[in-house]
C-alpha positions in Angstrom: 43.4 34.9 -80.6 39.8 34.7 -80.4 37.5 35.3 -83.4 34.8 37.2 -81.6 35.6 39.7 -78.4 33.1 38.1 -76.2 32.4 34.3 -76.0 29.8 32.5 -73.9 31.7 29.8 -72.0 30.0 26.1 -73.3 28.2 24.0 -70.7 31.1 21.8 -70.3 33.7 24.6 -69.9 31.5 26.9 -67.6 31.7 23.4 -65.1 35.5 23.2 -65.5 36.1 26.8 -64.9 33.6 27.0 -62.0 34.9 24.0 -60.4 38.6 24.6 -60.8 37.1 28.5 -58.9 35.5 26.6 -56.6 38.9 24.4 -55.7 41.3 27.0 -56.1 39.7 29.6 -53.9 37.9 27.5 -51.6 34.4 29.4 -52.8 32.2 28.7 -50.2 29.0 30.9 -51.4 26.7 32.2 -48.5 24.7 34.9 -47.3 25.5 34.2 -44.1 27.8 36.7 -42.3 29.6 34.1 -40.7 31.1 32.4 -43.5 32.6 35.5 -45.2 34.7 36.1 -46.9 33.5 33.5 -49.4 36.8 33.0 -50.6 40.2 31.9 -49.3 41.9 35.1 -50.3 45.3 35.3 -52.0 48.4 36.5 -50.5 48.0 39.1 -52.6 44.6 40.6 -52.6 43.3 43.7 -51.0 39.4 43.7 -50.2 37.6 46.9 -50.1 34.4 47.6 -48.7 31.6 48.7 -51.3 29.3 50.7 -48.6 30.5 53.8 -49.5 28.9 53.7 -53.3 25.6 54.1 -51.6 26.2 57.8 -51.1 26.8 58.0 -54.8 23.7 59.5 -56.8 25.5 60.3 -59.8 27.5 56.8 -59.5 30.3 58.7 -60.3 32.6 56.9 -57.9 31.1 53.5 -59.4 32.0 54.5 -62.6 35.5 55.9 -61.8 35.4 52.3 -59.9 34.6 50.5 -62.6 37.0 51.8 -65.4 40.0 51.6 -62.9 39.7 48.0 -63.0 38.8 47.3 -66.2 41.8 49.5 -67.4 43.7 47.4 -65.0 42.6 44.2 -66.1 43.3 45.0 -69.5 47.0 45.9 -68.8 47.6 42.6 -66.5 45.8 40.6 -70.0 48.4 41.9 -72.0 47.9 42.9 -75.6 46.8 39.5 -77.2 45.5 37.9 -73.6 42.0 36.9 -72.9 40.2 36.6 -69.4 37.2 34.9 -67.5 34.4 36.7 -66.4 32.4 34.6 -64.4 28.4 35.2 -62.8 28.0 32.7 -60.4 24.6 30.8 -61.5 25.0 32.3 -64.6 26.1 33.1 -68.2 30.0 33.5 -67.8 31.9 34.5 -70.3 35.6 34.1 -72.7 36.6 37.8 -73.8 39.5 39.8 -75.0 39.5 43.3 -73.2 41.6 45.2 -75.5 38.1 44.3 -77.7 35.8 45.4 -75.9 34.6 49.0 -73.8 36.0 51.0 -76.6 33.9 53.3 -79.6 32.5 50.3 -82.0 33.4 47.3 -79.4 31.0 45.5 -77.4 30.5 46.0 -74.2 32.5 44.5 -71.4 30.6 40.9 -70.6 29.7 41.8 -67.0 30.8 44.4 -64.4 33.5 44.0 -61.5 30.8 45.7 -59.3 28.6 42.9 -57.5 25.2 43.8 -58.4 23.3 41.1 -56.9 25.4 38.0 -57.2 28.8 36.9 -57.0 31.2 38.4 -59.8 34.6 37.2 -60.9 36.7 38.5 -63.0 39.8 35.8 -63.7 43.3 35.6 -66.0 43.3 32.1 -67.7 45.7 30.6 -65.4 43.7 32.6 -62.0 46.9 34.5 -61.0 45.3 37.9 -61.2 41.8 38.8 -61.0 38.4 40.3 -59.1 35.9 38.8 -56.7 33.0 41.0 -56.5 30.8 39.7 -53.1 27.1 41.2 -53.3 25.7 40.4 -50.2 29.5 41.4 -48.0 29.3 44.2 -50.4 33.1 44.4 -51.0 35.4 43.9 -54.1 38.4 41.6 -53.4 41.3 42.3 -56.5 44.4 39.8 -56.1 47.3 39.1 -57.9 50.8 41.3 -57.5 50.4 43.4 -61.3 46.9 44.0 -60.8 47.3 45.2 -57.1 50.3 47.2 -58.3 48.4 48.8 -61.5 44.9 49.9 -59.1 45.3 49.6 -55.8 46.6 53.7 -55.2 43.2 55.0 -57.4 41.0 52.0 -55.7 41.7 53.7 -52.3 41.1 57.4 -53.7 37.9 55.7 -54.7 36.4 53.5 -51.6 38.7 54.5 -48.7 41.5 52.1 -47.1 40.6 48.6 -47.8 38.8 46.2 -45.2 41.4 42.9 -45.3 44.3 42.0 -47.1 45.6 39.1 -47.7 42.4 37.8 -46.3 42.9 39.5 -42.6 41.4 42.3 -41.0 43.4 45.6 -42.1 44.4 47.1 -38.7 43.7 50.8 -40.0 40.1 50.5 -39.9 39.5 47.7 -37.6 
């Protein structure tokens, strides 16, 4: 178990992280349209369009958003697990997320929501995560449990989902 509830990764393990992401997903970072999605997506991932969080004034969708996946996140963790969180270009971070979000805890290190860069959310061994893609403006969220645990209130949220598995979802193409 981890002493503190948030750790910044150390030079050395922020390049072994990035590069195993890099290797493991195929990352290919752009802001070029046609080299989207920027990751190979799993078999199981569902990838939801973010545009509709633009009509949102109160950001009460992002909100309701946001805790959905953090809540299921934290379930897929387990009650002594830790995960990733990863800000491409950027401070990423070790945490445990039953230790953080609550009254008296820190924070949560980043936020699933892209807000400007390219954020990931990862379990240790990268079967279950998030792949926030600012300038697609979609959420991609992989991995059976955590598709299982958020998928259902994800849709109530943003509206049917854009790929899965990493292909066009014939309901709204």
């Amino acid at each position: 178990m981890m002493d503190d509830p948030v750790a910044v990764l150390s030079e050395a393990e922020y390049g072994r992280v990035w590069n195993r992401f890099y290797e493991v997903f195929d990352f290919r970072p752009s802001t070029s349209t046609s080299k989207w999605p920027a990751i190979k997506e799993p078999c199981a991932s569902v990838t939801w369009n973010l545009s509709v969080l633009d009509d949102d004034p109160c950001d009460e969708r992002l909100d309701r958003l946001v805790a959905v996946v953090e809540q299921g996140l934290t379930s897929c963790a387990g009650p002594a697990g830790t995960l990733l969180a990863l800000d491409w270009q950027h401070t990423s971070y070790r945490f445990a997320p039953q230790r953080v979000g609550g009254p008296g805890q820190p924070a949560w290190p980043l936020s699933p929501y892209p807000d400007g860069d390219y954020l990931i959310f990862l379990a240790e061994d990268f079967r279950f995560g998030s792949f926030g893609h600012p300038w697609e403006g979609s959420l991609c969220l992989f991995g059976e449990e955590l598709l299982h645990a958020v998928s259902t209130e994800v849709d109530r949220v943003l509206g049917p989902p854009i790929r899965k598995a990493g292909r066009a979802n014939r309901a709204v193409s």
